[in-house]
N, C-alpha and C positions, 0 to 999 in steps of 0.2 A: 137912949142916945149912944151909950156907948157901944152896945152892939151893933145900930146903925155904922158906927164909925168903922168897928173891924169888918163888916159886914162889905162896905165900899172901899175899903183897904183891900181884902181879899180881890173884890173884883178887878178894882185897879190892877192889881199883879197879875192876874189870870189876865186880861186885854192888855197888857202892857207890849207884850213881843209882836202883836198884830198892829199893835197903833203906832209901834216905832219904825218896822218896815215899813207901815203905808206911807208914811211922812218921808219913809228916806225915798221912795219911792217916784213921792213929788218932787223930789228935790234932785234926786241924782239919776231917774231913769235906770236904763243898764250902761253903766260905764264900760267902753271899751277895755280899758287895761284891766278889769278885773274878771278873771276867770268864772265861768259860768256853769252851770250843773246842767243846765241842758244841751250847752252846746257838746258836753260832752254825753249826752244821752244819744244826739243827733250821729255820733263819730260812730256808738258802737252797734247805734241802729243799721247806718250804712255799710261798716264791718259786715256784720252778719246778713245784710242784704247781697251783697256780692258775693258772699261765700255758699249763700243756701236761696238765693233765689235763678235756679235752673232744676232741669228735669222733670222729675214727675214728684206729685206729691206734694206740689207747692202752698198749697192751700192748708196742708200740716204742719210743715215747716215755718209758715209764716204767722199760723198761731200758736206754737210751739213756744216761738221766742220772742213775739208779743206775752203771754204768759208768762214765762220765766225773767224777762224784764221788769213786769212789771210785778210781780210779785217780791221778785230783789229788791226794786227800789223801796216796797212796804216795810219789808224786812230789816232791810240795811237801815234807814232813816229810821225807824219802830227801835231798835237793839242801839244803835248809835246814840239816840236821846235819851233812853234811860242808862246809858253805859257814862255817858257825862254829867246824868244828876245826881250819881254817887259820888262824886270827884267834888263838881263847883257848882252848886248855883247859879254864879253870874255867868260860869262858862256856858251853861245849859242854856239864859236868857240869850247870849249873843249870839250862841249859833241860832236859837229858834227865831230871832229876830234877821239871822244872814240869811236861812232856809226861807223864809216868809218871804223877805224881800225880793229873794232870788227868783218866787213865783207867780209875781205881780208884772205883770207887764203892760201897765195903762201908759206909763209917762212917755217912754219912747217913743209908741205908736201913734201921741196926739203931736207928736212934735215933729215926725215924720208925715203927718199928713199937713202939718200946717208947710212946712217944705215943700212937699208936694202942689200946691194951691201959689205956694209965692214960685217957684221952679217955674209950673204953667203959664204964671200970667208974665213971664221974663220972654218963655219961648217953649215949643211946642214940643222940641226935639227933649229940652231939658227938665221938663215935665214926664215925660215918656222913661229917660232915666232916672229919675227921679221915684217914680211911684212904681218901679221894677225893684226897689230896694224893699217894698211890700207888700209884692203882690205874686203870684205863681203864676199868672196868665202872663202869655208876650205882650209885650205892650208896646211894640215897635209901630205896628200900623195905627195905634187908639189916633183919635180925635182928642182936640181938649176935653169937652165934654167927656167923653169918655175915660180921661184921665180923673178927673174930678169925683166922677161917678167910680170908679174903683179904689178910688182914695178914701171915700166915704161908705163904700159898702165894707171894705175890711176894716174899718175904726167901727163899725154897729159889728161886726163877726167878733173882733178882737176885746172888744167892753164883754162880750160872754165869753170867748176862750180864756184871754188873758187878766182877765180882773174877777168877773161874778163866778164863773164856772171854779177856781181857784179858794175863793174865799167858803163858796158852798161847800167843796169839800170839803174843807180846813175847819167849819161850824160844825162837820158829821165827824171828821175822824184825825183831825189835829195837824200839824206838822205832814206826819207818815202820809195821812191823804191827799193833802196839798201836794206835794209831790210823786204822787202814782197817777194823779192827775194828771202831772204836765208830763209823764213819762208817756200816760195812753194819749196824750194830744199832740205830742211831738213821733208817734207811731204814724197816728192817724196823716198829717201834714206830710210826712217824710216819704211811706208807701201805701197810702190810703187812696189811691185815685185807680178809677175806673178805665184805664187804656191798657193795651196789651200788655204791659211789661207788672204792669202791679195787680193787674184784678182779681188773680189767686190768691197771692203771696201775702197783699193786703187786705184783704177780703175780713177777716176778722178783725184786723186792728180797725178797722173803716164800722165795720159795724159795732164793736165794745164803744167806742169815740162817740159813736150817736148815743148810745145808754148815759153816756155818764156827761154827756149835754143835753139830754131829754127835759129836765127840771131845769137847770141854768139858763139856757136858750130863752125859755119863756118866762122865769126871772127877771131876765134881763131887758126882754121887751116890756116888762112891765115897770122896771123901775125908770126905765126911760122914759116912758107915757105921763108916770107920775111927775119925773122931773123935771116935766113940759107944761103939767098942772091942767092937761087938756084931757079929759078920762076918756072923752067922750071917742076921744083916739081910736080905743081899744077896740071898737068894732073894725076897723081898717086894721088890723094886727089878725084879727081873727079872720078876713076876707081873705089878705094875699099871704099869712103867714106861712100858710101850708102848702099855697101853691108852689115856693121852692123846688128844687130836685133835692135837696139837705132837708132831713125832716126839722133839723134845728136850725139852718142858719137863716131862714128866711123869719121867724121871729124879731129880731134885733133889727134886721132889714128893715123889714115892714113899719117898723114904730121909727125909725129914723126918716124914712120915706114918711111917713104920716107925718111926721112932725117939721120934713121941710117940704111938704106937699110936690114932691117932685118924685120919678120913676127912675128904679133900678131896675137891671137884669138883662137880658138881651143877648145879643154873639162872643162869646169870649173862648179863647185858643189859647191851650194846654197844648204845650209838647207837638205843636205840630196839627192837632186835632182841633176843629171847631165844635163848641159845644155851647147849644143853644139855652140859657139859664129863663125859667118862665118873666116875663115884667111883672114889676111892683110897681102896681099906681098907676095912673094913666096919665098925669100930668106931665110929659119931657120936655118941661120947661129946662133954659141954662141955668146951671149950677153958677155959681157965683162964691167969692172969698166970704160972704159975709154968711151963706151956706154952713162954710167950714166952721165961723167962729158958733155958731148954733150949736151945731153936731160936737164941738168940743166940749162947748159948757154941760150939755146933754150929761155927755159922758162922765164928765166931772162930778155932776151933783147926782147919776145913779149909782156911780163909784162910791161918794160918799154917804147914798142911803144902805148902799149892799155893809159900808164897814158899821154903822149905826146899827144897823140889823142885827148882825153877829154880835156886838158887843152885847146889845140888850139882850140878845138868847142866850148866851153865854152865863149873861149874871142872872138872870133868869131861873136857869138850870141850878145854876149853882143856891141861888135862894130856895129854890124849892127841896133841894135836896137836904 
C-alpha cells in the first residue's frame, strides 16, 4: 500500500503542471493584458520575412530561419527549464505550468466561435466581422451560411492545431516540444501559403507543419468520433478525410461534418486569390446555433480525452520504468 501511495504521489507531480494549465486554460483563455510567447514568435517571423523574403534563393532562406527558429525555441526552453530546477522547484512548476498554458489554445477559439453564431444571427455584416477575428480567408462577401460553416471548420482545424497537436508533443518531448511545436505552426500560418509572395519562402515551413500534424490530425478526428460515441463515423473520416488540399486538416473536418451530418469546403479567397477547397459530405443542409453548441461540446470532451490520455501514458511510463 504504501508504495501504491508514493507510486501516485510521484505521478500526481509529474501531471500536476499539465492539469493546472489545462484548468487555467478553461478558465482564463488568452487574456489580453498578458503578454504571449507567440505573439512574439509572430513579430520575429515577420521581422525576418521582410528582411530576407526578396531575390533569389528564397526557398533557402526561408528554411534557413524556419530552422534556426525553431531549433532556438528547443534550445532556449530545453536550457531555461533545467537552468530554473537548480534554483527552485516551485519556480520550475510555475513556469512549466505558464509554458503549458501559453500552448493550449481551445478556450478562446470556442468562445470566438460561439460569438461568431450569436454576431450572425444579430446580422450578416456583423457576423462577417466577427469570424474575420478567425479566419485568414475575406470574409466580406460570405453568406451566413458560409459564415457558420468557416466558424466551424476552424474550431475542428484548431482542436488539432491548438489543443491535440500541442499536447502530443508535450507526451513526446515535454515543455521544450510543446513549444517548437507552436513555433513550427505559427511558421506555417504566418508564410505557409501557396500564392506568389510565400510559395518559396514558405515552402518548407508549409511542409515541416504537415510532419509534425501527420499523427495529431488524425488523433484528433479520432477523438472526436469517439466523443460522439458514434464509431461507426469513422468510415466517413476515412472517405472525405483525404480529399482536403491539407493532407491534415481535412481529418478534424471530416469527423465534425460527420458528426453534424452537414458539408464543408467549397470557394474560399485568400489575399485576393480564389481557392476552390474539395466538399466534405454531401449534405449542405443550414448550419444552425444549436450546430455550434454540438461542435463545442465535441471539442470539449476530445480535449479532455487527449488530457486523460497523456496523464495515463505518462504514469504509465513512469510505472514501468
Amino acid at each position: 500500500m504504501e508504495n501504491i501511495l508514493i507510486f501516485l504521489g510521484i505521478a500526481f507531480n509529474l501531471n500536476l503542471p499539465l492539469l493546472t494549465a489545462w484548468l487555467l486554460d478553461h478558465w482564463l483563455g488568452d487574456p489580453l493584458w498578458m503578454p504571449h510567447p507567440v505573439v512574439g514568435f509572430g513579430k520575429v517571423i515577420s521581422l525576418l520575412e521582410h528582411g530576407l523574403n526578396k531575390g533569389d534563393h528564397r526557398f533557402m532562406k526561408g528554411a534557413m530561419i524556419s530552422l534556426l527558429l525553431i531549433i532556438g525555441v528547443y534550445l532556449t526552453s530545453f536550457f531555461l527549464l533545467r537552468w530554473v530546477a537548480l534554483f527552485s522547484p516551485g519556480l520550475l512548476l510555475t513556469l512549466q505550468v505558464l509554458l503549458i498554458f501559453y500552448c493550449l489554445a481551445g478556450t478562446t477559439l470556442v468562445r470566438e466561435v460561439r460569438e461568431v453564431f450569436r454576431a450572425v444571427d444579430r446580422s450578416l455584416e456583423e457576423g462577417r466581422t466577427q469570424v474575420a477575428r478567425i479566419v485568414g480567408r475575406d470574409t466580406s462577401q460570405l453568406t451566413a451560411q458560409e459564415v457558420r460553416i468557416a466558424a466551424l471548420e476552424t474550431l475542428a482545424e484548431n482542436l488539432s492545431d491548438g489543443v491535440i497537436a500541442p499536447l502530443f508533443w508535450y507526451l513526446l518531448f515535454g515543455v521544450p516540444g510543446m513549444l517548437t511545436y507552436k513555433m513550427i505552426n505559427t511558421l506555417d500560418s504566418m508564410i505557409g501559403y501557396k500564392n506568389e509572395r510565400y510559395c518559396q519562402f514558405g515552402c518548407f515551413a508549409a511542409r515541416l507543419d504537415d510532419v509534425a500534424n501527420y499523427i495529431p490530425a488524425r488523433l484528433t478526428a479520432f477523438l472526436m468520433i469517439l466523443a460522439s460515441r458514434r464509431l461507426s463515423l469513422l468510415a466517413f473520416v476515412g472517405k472525405y478525410g483525404s480529399q482536403h488540399a491539407s493532407p491534415n486538416s481535412g481529418y478534424p473536418e471530416a469527423a465534425l461534418a460527420a458528426i453534424l451530418n452537414c458539408q464543408f469546403g467549397g470557394p474560399h479567397h485568400y489575399f485576393g486569390e480564389e481557392i476552390w477547397k474539395p466538399y466534405i459530405g454531401s449534405n449542405n443542409r443550414l448550419l444552425t446555433t444549436e450546430d455550434m453548441h454540438i461542435a463545442t461540446r465535441i471539442n470539449r470532451c476530445a480535449e479532455w480525452l487527449m488530457v486523460v490520455a497523456v496523464i495515463l501514458t505518462n504514469s504509465f511510463i513512469l510505472f514501468s520504468s
